[in-house]
DRENLUMVEX-207037 format. One line per 4 residues: their letters; for each residue x, y, z of C-alpha. Coordinates in steps of 0.5 Angstrom, whole numbers, m for minus. Example, Ala and Ser with C-alpha at 12.3 -4.5 7.8 and 13.67 -1.06 7.14 Angstrom:
<nukols>
as = 25,m9,16  27,m2,14
</nukols>
This chain:
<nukols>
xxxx = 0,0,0  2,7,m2  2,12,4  m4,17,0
xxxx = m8,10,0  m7,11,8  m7,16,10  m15,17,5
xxxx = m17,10,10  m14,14,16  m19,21,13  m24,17,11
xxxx = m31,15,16  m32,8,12  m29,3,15  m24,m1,11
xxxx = m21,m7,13  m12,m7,13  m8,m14,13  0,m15,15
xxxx = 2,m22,14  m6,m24,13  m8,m21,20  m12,m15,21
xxxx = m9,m9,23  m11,m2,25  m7,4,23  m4,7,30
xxxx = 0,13,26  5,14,20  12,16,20  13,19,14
xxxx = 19,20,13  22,13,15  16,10,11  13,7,17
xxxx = 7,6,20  5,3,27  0,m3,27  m5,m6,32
xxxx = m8,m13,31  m14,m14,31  m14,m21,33  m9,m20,40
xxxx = m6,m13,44  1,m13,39  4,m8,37  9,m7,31
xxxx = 12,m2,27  12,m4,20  14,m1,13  8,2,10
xxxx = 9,m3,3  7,m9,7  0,m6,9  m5,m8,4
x = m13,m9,4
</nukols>
């Protein structure tokens, strides 16, 4: 995923379902600069900064 596609999922009222690693996340923030973003998994309390480029929906 490119960062315009988050950050018009973050600016957006509909809910739309994100996956790292085939489990479904929620966009905590993004680091722009680093390309970064960090992710909470809906299935369990982890937490885990992960490139933007692995995120998909």
């Amino acid at each position: 995923m490119n960062l315009d596609k988050i950050n018009f999922i973050l600016n957006n009222d509909e809910k739309c379902d994100v996956f790292c690693d085939n489990r479904c996340v929620w966009i905590q923030s993004i680091d722009e600069a680093s390309q970064m973003a960090k992710v909470g998994f809906v299935d369990n309390f982890e937490e885990r900064n992960v490139p933007i480029n692995d995120l998909y929906f």
